[in-house]
C-alpha positions as CSV (number, residue, x, y, z in Angstrom):
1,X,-108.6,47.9,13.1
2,X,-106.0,49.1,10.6
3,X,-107.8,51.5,8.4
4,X,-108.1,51.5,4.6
5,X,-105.3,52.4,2.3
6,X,-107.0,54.9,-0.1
7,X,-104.0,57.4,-1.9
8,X,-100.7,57.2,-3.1
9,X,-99.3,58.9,0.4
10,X,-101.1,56.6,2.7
11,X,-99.8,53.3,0.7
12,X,-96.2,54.6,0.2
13,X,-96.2,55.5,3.6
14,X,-96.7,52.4,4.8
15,X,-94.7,50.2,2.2
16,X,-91.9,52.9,3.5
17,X,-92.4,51.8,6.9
18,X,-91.9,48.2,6.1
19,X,-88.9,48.6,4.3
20,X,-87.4,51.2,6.9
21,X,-88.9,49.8,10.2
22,X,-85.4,48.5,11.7
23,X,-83.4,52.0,10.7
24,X,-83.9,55.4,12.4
25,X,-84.4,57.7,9.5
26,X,-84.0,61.7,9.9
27,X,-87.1,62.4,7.8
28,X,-90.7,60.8,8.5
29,X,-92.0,58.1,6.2
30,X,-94.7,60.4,5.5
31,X,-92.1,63.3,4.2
32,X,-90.7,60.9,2.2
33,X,-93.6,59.6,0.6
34,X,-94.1,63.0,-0.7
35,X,-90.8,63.7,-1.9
36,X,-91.2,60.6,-4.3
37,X,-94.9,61.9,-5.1
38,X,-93.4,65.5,-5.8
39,X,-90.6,63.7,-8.1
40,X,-93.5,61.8,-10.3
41,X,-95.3,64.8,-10.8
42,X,-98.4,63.0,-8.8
43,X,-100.8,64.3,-6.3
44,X,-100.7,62.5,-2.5
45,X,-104.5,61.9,-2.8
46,X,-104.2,59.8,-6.2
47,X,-106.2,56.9,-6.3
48,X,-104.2,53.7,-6.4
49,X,-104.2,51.9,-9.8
50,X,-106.5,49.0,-10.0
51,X,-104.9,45.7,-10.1
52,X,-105.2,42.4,-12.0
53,X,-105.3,44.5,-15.5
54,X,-103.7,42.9,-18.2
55,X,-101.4,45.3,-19.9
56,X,-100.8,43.2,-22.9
57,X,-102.3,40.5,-25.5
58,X,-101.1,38.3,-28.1
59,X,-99.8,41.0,-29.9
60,X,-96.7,42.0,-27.8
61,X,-93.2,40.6,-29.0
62,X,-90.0,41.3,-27.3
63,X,-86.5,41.8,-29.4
64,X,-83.9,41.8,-27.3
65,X,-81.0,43.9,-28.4
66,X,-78.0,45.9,-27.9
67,X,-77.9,49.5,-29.6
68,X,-75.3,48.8,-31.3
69,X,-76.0,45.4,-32.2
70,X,-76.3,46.7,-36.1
71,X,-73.6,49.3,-37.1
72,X,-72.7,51.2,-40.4
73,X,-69.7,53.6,-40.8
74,X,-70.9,57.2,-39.8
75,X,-74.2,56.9,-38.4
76,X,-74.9,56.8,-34.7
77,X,-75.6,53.2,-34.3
78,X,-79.2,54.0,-32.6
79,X,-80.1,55.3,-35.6
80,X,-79.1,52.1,-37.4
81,X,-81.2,50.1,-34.9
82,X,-84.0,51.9,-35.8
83,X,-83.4,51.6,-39.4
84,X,-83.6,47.7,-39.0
85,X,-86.2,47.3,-36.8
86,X,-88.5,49.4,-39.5
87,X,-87.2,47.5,-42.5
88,X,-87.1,44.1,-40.7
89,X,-88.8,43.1,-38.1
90,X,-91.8,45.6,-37.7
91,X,-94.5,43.5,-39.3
92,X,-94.0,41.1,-36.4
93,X,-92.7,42.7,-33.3
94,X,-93.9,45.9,-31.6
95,X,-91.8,46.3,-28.4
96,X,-87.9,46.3,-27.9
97,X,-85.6,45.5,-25.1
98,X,-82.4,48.1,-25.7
99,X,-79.8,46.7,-23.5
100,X,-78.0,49.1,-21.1
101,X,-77.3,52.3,-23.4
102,X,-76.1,54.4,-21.1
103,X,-72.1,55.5,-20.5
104,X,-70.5,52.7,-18.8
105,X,-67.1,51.3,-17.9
106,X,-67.7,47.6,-18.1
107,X,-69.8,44.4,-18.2
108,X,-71.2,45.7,-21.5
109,X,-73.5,48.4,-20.1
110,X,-74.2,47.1,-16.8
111,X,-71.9,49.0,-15.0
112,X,-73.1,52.2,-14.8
113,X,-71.4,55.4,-14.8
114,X,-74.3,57.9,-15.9
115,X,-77.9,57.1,-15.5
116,X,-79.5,60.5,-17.0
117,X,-77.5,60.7,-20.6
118,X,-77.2,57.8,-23.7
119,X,-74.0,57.0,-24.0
120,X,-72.5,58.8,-26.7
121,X,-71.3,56.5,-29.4
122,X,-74.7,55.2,-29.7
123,X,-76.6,58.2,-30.2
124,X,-78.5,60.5,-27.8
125,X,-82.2,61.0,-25.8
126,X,-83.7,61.9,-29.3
127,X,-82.8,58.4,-31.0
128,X,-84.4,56.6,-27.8
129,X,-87.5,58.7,-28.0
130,X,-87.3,58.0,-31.5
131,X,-87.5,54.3,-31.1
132,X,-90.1,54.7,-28.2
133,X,-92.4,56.3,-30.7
134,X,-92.9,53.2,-33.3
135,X,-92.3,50.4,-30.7
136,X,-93.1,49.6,-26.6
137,X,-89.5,50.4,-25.1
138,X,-88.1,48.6,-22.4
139,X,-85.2,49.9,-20.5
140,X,-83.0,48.6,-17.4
141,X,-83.0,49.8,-14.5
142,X,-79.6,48.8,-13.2
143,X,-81.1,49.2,-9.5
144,X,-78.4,47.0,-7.7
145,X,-75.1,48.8,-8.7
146,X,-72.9,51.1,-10.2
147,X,-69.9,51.7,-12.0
148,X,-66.9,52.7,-9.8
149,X,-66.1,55.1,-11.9
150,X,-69.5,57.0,-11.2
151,X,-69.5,60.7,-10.0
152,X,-71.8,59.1,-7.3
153,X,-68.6,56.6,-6.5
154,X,-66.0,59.8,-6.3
155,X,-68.1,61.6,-3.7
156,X,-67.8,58.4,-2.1
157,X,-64.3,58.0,-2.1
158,X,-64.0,61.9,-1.4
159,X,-66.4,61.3,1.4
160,X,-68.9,64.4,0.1
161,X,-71.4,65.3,-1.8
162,X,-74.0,63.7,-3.5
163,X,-73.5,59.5,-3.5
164,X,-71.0,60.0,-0.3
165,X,-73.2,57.7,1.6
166,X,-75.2,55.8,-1.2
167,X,-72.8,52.6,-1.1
168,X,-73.1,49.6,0.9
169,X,-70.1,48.8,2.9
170,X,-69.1,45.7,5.3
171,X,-66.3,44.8,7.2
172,X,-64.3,41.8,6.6
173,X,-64.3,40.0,9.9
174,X,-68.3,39.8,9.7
175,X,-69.9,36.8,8.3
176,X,-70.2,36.4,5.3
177,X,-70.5,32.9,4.6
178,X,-73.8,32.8,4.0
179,X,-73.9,35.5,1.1
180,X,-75.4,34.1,-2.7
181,X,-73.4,35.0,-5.0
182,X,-73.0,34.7,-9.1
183,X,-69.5,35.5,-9.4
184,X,-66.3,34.0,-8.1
185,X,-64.5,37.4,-7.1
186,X,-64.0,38.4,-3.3
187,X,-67.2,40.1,-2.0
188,X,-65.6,42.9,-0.4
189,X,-63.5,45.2,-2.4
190,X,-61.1,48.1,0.2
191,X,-61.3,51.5,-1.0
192,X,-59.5,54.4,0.5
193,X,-61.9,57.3,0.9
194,X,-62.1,60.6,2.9
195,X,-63.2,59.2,6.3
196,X,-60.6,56.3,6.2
197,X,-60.2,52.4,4.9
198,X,-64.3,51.0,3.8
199,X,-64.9,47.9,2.5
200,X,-67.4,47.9,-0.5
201,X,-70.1,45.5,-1.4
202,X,-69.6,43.9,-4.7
203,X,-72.1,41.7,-5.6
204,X,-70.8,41.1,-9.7
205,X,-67.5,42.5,-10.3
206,X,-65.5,45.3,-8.1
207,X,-66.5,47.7,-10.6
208,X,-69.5,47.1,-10.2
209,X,-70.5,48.5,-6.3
210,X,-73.6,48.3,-4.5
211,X,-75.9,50.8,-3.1
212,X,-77.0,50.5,0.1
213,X,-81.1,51.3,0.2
214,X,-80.8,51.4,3.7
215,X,-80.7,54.9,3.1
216,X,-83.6,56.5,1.5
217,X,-81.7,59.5,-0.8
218,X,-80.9,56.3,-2.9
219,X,-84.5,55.7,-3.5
220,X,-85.0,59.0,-3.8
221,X,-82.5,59.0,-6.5
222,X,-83.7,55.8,-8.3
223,X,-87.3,57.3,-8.4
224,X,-86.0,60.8,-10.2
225,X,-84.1,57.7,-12.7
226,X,-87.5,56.7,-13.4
227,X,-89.1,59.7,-14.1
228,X,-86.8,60.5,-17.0
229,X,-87.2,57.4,-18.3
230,X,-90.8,57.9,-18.6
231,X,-90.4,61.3,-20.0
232,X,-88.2,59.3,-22.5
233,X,-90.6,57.2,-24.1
234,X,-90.0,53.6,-21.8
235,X,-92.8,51.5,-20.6
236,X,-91.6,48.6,-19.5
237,X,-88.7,48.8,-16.6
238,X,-86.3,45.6,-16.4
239,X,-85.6,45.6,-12.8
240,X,-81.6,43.7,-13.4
241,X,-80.8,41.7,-10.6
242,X,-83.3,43.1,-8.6
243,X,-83.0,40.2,-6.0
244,X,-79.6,41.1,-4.3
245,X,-80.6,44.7,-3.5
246,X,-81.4,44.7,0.1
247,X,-78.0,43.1,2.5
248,X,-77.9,42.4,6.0
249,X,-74.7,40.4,7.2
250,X,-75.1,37.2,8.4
251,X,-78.0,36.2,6.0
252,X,-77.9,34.9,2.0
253,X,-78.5,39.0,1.0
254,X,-80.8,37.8,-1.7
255,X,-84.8,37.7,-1.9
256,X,-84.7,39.5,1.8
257,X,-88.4,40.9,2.5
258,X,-87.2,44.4,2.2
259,X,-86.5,43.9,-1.4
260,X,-89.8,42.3,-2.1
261,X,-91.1,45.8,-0.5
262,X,-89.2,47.9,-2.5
263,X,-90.3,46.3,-5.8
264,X,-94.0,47.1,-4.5
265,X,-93.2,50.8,-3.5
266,X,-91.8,51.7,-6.9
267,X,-94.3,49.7,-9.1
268,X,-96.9,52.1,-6.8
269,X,-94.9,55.0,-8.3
270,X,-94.8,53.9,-11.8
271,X,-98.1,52.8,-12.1
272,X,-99.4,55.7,-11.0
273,X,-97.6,58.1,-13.3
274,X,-97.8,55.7,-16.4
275,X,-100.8,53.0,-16.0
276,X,-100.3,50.9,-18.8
277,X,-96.3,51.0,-17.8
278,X,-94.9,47.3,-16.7
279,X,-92.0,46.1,-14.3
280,X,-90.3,43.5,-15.4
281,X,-87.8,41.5,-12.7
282,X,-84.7,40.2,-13.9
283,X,-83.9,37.0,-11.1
284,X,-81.6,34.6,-12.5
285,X,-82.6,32.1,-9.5
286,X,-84.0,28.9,-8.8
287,X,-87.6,29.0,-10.0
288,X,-89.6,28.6,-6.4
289,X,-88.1,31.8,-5.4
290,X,-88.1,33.2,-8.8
291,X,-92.3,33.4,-8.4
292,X,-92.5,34.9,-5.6
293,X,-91.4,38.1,-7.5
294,X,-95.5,38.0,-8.8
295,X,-96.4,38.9,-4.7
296,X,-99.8,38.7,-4.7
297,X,-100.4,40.2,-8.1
298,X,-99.0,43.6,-6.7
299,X,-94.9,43.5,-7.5
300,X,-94.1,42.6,-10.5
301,X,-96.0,42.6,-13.4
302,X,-93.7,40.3,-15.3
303,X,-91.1,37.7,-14.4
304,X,-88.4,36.5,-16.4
305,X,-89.2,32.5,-17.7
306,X,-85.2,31.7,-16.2
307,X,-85.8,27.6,-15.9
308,X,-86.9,27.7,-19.3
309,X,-83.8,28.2,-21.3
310,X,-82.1,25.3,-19.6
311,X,-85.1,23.2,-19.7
312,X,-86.2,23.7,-23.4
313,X,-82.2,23.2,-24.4
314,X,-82.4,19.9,-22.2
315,X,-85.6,18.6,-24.0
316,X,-84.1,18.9,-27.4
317,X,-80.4,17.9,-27.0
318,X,-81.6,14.7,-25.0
319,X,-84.8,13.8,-27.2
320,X,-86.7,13.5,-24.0
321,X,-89.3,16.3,-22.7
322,X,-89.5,14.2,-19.6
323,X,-87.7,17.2,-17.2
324,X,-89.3,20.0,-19.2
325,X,-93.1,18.5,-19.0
326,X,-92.9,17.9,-15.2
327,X,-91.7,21.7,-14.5
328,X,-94.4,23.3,-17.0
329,X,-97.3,20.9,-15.0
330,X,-96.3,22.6,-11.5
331,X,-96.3,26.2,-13.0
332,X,-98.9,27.9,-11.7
333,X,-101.0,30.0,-14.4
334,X,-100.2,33.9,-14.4
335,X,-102.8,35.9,-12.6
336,X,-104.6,38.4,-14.5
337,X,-102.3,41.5,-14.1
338,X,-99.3,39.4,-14.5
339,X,-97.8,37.3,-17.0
340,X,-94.5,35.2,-17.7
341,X,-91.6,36.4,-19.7
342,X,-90.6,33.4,-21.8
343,X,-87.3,33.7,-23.5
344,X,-84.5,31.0,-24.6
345,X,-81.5,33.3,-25.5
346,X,-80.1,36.6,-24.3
347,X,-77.2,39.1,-23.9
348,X,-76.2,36.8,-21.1
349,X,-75.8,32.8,-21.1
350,X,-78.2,30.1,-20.5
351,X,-78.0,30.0,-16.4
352,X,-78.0,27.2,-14.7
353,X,-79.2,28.2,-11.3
354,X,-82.6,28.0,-12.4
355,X,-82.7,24.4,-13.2
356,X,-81.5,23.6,-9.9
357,X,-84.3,21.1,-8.6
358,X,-85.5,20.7,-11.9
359,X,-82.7,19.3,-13.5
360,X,-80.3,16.3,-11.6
361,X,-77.0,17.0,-11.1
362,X,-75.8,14.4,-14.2
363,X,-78.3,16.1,-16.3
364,X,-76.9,19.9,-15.7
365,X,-73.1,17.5,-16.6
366,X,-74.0,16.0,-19.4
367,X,-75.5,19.9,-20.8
368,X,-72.6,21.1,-19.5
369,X,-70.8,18.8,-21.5
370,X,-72.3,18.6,-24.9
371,X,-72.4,22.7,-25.1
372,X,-68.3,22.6,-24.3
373,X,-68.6,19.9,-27.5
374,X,-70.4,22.4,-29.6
375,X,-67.9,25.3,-28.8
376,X,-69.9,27.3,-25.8
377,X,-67.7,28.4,-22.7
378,X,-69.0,27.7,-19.1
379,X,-69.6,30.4,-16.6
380,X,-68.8,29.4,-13.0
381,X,-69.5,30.4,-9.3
382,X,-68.9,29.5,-6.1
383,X,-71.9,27.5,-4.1
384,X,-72.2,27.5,-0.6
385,X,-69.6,25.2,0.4
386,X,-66.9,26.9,-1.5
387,X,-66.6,24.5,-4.8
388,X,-66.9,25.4,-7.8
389,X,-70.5,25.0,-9.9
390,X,-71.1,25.7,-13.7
391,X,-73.3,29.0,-13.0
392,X,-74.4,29.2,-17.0
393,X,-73.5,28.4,-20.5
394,X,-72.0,30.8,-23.2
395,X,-73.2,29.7,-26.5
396,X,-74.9,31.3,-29.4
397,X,-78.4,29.8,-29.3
398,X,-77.6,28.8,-33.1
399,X,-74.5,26.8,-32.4
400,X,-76.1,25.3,-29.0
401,X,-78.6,24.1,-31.6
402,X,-75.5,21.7,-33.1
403,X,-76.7,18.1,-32.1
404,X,-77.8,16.2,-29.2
405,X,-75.7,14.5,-26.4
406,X,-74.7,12.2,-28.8
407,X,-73.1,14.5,-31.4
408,X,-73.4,17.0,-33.8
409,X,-76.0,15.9,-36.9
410,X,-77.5,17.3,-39.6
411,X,-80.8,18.7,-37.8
412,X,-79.4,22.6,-36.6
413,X,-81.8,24.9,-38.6
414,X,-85.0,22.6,-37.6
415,X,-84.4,22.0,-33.8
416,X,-83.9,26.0,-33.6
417,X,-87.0,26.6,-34.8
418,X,-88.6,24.1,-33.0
419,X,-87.5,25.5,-29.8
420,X,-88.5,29.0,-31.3
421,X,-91.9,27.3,-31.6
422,X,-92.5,26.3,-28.7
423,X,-91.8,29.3,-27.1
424,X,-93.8,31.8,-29.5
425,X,-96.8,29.3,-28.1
426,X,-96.3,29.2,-24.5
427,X,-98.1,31.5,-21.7
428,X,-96.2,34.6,-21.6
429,X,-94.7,37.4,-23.1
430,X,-91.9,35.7,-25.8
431,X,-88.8,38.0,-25.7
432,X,-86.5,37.3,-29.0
433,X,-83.0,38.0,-28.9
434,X,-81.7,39.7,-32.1
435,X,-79.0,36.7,-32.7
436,X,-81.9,34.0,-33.0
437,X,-83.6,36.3,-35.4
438,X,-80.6,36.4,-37.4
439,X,-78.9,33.0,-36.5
440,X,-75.8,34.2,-35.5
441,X,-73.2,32.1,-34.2
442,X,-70.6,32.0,-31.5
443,X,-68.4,35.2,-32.0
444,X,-64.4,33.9,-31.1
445,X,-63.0,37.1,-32.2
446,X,-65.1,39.2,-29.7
447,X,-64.5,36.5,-27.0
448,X,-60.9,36.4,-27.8
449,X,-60.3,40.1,-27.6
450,X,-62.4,40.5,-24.5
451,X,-62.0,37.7,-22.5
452,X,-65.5,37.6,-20.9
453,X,-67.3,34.6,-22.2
454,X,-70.6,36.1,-22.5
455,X,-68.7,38.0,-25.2
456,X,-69.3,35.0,-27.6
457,X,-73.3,35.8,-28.4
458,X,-72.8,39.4,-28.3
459,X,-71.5,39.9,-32.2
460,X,-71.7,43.8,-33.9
461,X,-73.2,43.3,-37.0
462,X,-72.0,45.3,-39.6
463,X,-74.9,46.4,-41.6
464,X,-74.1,46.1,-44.9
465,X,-72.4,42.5,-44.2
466,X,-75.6,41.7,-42.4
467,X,-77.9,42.4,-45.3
468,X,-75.5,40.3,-47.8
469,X,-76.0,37.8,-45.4
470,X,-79.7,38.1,-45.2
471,X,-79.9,38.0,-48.9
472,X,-77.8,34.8,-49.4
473,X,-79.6,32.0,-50.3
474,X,-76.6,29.2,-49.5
475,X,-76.5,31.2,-45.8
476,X,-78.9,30.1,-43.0
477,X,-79.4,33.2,-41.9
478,X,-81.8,34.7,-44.2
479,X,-84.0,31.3,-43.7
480,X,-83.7,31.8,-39.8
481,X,-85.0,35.2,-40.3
482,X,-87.9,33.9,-42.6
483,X,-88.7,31.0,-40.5
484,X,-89.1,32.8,-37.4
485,X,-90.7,35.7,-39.0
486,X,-93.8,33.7,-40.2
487,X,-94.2,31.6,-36.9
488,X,-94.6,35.3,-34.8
489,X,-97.1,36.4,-38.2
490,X,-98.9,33.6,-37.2
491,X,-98.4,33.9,-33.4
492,X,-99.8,37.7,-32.9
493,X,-103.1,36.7,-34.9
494,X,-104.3,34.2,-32.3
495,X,-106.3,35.1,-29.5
496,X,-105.3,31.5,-27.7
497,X,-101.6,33.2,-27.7
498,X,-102.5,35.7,-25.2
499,X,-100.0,35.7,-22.8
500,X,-102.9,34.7,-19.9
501,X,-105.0,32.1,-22.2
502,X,-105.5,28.7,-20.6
503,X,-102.6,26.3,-21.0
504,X,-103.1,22.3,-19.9
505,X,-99.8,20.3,-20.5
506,X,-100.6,17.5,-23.1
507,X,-99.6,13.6,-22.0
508,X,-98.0,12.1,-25.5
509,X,-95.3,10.4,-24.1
510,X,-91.5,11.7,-24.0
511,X,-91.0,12.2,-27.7
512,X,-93.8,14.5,-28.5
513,X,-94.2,17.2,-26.3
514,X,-97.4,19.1,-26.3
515,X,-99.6,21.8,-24.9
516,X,-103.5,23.0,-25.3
517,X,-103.9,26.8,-25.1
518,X,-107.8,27.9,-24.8
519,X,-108.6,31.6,-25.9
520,X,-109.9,33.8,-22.6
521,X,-113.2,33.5,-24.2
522,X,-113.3,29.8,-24.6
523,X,-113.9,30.4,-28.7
524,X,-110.6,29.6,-30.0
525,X,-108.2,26.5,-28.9
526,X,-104.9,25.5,-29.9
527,X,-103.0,22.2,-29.6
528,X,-99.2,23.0,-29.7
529,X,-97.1,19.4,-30.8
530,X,-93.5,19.3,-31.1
531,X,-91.6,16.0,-32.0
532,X,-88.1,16.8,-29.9
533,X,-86.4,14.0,-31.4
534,X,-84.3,13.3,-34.4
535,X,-87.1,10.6,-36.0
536,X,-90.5,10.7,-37.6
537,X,-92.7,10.1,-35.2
538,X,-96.6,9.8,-35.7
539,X,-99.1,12.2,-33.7
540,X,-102.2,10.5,-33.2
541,X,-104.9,12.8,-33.4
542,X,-107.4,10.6,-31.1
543,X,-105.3,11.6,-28.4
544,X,-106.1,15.3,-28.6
545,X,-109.0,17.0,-27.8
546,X,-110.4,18.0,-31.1
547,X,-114.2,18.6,-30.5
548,X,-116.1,16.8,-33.4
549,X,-118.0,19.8,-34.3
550,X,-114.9,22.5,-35.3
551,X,-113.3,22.4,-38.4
552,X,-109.7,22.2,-37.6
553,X,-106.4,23.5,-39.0
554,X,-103.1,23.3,-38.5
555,X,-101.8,26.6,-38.6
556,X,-98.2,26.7,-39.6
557,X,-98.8,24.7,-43.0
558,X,-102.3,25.8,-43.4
559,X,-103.5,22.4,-44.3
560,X,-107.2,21.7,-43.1
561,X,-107.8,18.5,-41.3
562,X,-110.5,16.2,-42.3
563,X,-110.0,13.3,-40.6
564,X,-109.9,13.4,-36.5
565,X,-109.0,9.5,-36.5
566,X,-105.7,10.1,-38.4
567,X,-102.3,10.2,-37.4
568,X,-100.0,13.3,-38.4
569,X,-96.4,12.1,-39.0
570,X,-94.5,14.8,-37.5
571,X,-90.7,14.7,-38.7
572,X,-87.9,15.0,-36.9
573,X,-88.3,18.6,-34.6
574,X,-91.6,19.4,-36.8
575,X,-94.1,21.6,-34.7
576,X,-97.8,21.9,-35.6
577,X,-100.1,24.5,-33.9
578,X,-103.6,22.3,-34.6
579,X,-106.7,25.0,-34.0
580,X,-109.9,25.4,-34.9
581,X,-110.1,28.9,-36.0
């Protein structure tokens, strides 16, 4: 009989033995779980962290931003960022998501070269811990590669010193075949180094190369990486493409057990040092596999909502929540101690892997299709048989907002917020990209001078042009603001909102698309209606549950309700939130 696992050594010893059982190590797992104790200043007989605690509530909002998203002539742009989120978003949103702001050499951050110093031209350590003060700060942890032009990358190429043998290397007559990939570019990339010819891993880009966690001075590395982030001021750890870091030739290198393990082991770290710090995984993948970053409440504490960007954008371009209502049926709720991490837009596209099963094939074409129409770019890979799939859309979330299958119209500002309002209400965390709180739209200059497609929804705003544009009133983008502004006011005061309150999908047909959420104490409930389609539609209230005893109210307008036999009209992408406190 195996006995109990009762401190930090004995668990991390055996998680190590898991993830290290097929490789012959110099060190014992037991030495190594106290090298990763001594890094996070802990004790080997710590008690393990209780799980199934809910780190959050109803008043946790996510922006999503770059740190130099905002600029102004002579100030570090950090320092900007801060300066907006005090002046404009504060009142609403606690927690921010600074993208990559490390020194890097490509894919906008996400190529690594230094993971202990800010990059430069955004400011230093100071301006993070700055930010980390006044809001929750989450960082990535760009776990799965590196830049190439990394000091860690020269000592590979050199053959010595530290990062010599931290990279993952194949050779080309293996097989390959079955590797999952998200990128079109050869796999392997050659490099000339001290020992002779290696062949590199490349899961993104070949500037971007792999470590190989086969060998445990790159955990040991990654866990001295998190300790400075925590000294820093973050609390919640994006884990970016988290599900390619463990490869074994001859298998899809994606979602492999080891990986699974991994994401344990360091959450046992983190948790430890910082108990109210939360791991986030970043999986742009199908959404079956997707969940099964949750474990058994003991991996991640968050997972990112992938299937419903494409789902949501489906819903309102097609008028039909037929797709979107079946998938959020066969969620399964978020244990206590985890929670979904709903968002519609981000630095990157709207991916399409994730609405693979969810979506038909015509579907994802005719999506594909309409966002081309509307001035988006589309992202591609190649799938297992070596054609060519549509991987995600680049769009501004604005812009994708345009029409419906059938055209461009005049409804852009209200089906925006609509799907902004049906996401502030869903189970989860909502994460808001700074672009939907501003409503900016497809940037063709960046695109053009860059020639990276996700370029088009990452725009620099230049302070003082964004504050003219936030104070015209023939602009959309200071109603955007205000619009979204008073649905998250509204949002963060409802106990129903927590991210873990009961959620029952509504049956109204395909037009009206509808969801009950029931506070954790059973006292306050919500009915969430959206009319996706571009007519007035009428919302029944006998159809909802809307005990006879409550007095009811519908939250956005404020308007009591008086009469439960009534029907609301609802126009055209009109959301109510219907509750009774």
């Amino acid at each position: 009989m195996q006995e109990p696992v009762n401190s930090l050594e004995q668990k991390l010893s055996q998680q190590l033995s898991f993830i290290y059982k097929d490789i012959t190590l110099e060190q014992s797992f037991d030495d190594i779980a106290r090298s990763l104790i001594a890094i996070m200043r802990l004790k080997s007989d710590f008690t393990i962290a209780e799980p199934f605690t809910n780190h959050w509530s109803e008043k946790d909002v996510i922006l999503i931003t770059y740190g130099d998203s905002v600029i102004e002539k002579n100030t570090a742009p950090l320092k900007t960022l801060k300066t907006f989120l005090d002046d404009t978003i504060s009142k609403t949103i606690n927690s921010v998501h600074i993208l990559p702001f490390f020194p890097y050499s490509s894919d906008d951050g996400f190529a690594v070269i230094d993971y202990s110093s800010v990059n430069e031209s955004l400011g230093s350590w100071q301006d993070i811990q700055a930010i980390s003060k006044d809001y929750h700060l989450m960082s990535d942890l760009v776990i799965n590669h590196c830049s190439s032009r990394s000091v860690w990358f020269d000592n590979f190429i050199k053959g010595e010193g530290i990062g010599h043998d931290f990279f993952f290397t194949a050779l080309p007559d293996e097989d390959l075949s079955a590797v999952v990939r998200p990128r079109t570019s050869p796999l392997l990339k050659e490099v000339e180094t001290g020992k002779g010819k290696k062949f590199v891993w490349c899961t993104f880009s070949h500037d971007q190369v792999d470590f190989d966690f086969r060998n445990p001075e790159v955990l040991i590395a990654f866990t001295t990486i998190i300790r400075q982030y925590l000294d820093m001021g973050v609390k919640i750890f994006r884990f970016d493409a988290i599900a390619f870091l463990w490869k074994i030739s001859g298998t899809p290198s994606i979602n492999l057990p080891q990986t699974h393990e991994i994401v344990r082991l360091l959450r046992s770290l983190i948790e430890s040092a910082e108990p109210n710090a939360i791991i986030i995984t970043e999986t742009n993948i199908p959404n079956t596999q997707n969940l099964t970053y949750f474990g058994n409440a003991n991996e991640a504490h968050g997972i990112y909502n992938f299937s419903l960007p494409p789902l949501l954008l489906n819903t309102l371009l097609t008028g039909s929540c037929l797709y979107l209502k079946r998938w959020l049926m066969s969620m399964p709720p978020s244990q206590d101690g985890t929670m979904y991490f709903n968002f519609i837009a981000s630095h990157d596209g709207i991916g399409l892997r994730p609405a693979e099963g969810l979506l038909s094939e015509e579907e994802i074409g005719a999506l594909v299709q309409t966002i081309e129409g509307f001035g988006g770019k589309i992202s591609w890979r190649t799938s297992d048989n070596g054609e060519q799939k549509a991987y995600e859309m680049n769009i501004s979330l604005y812009d994708a907002m345009q029409g419906t299958t059938t055209g461009k119209d005049q409804w852009n500002f209200e089906r925006f917020v609509c799907a902004h309002a049906i996401m502030f209400a869903l189970e989860g965390i909502p994460g808001v990209y700074i672009h939907s709180m501003l409503g900016t739209q497809n940037d063709y200059k960046k695109l053009e001078h860059t020639h990276h497609n996700r370029s088009i929804n990452r725009r620099r705003w230049d302070k003082e042009l964004l504050s003219q544009a936030l104070e015209d009133n023939n602009l959309h983008h200071k109603k955007v603001l205000s619009s979204l502004s008073s649905l998250l006011e509204i949002r963060i005061n409802q106990p129903a909102f927590h991210p873990n309150a009961t959620q029952f999908t509504l049956h109204l047909g395909l037009q009206l698309f509808g969801f009950w959420r029931q506070s954790l104490n059973r006292k306050q409930s919500i009915f969430c209606i959206s009319n996706i389609s571009n007519k007035p539609l009428a919302l029944p209230l006998s159809e909802l549950n809307l005990v006879i005893t409550e007095s009811w109210t519908e939250l956005i307008s404020g308007a009591e309700i008086t009469d439960l036999t009534e029907e609301l009209l609802l126009e055209p992408y009109q959301t109510v939130w219907i509750s009774n406190k």
